[in-house]
C-alpha positions as CSV (number, residue, x, y, z in Angstrom):
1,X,6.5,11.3,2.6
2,X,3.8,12.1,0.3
3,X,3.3,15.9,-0.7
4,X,-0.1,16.9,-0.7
5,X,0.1,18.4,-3.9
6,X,1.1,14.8,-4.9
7,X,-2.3,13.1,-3.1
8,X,-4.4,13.4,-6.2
9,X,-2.1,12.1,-9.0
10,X,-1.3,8.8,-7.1
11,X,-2.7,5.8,-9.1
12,X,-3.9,3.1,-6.2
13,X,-4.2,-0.5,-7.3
14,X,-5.4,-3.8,-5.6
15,X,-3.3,-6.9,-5.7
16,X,-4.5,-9.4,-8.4
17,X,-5.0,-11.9,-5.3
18,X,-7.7,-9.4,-3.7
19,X,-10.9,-11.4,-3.9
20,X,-12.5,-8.7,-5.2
21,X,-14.4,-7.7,-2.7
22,X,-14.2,-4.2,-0.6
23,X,-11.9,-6.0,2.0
24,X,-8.1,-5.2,1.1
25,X,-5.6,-2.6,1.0
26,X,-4.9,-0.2,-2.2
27,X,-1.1,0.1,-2.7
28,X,0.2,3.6,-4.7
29,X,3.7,3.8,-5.8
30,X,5.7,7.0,-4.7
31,X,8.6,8.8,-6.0
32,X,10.2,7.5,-2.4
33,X,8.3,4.2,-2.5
34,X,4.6,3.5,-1.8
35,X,1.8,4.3,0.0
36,X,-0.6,1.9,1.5
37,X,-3.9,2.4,2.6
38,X,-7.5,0.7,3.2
39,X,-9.8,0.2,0.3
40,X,-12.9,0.6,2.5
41,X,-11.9,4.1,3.6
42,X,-9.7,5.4,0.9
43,X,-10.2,9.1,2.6
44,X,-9.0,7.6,6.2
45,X,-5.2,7.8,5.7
46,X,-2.6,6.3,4.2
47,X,1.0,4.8,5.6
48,X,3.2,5.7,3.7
49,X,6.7,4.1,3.1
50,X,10.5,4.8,2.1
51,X,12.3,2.8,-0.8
52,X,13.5,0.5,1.5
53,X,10.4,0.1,4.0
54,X,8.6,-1.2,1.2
55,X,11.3,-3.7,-0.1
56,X,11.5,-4.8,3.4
57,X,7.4,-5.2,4.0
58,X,7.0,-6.8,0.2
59,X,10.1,-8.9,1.7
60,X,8.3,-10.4,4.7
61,X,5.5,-11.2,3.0
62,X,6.9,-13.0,0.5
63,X,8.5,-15.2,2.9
64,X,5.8,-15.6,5.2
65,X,6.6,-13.5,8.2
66,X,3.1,-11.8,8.5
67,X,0.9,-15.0,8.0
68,X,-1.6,-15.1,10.5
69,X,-1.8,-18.6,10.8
């Protein structure tokens, strides 16, 4: 979980693969993992994720378990 006294210092960063458009998510590294969140509404929320949530999500990407096609 993400303090709120923590909210402001977070750095956010798009992936290099992010077309560069407005149409990806922002990803900010925690002190307990990351926190993820929409780069066209960076004020709408955020999920945030434990060490290991976010091993397991970078995981499953990298083997292709959240293709769409």
């Amino acid at each position: 979980m993400v303090a709120d006294s923590d909210l402001a210092r977070l750095e956010w960063r798009k992936s290099s693969y992010s077309g560069g458009g407005n149409d990806c998510v922002e990803v900010a590294l925690t002190a307990d993992g990351a926190a993820v969140r929409d780069s066209k509404n960076p004020s709408g929320g955020m999920l945030t994720l434990s060490g290991s949530q976010w091993d397991a999500l970078l995981a499953a990407a990298r083997a292709g378990e959240l293709d769409l096609s």
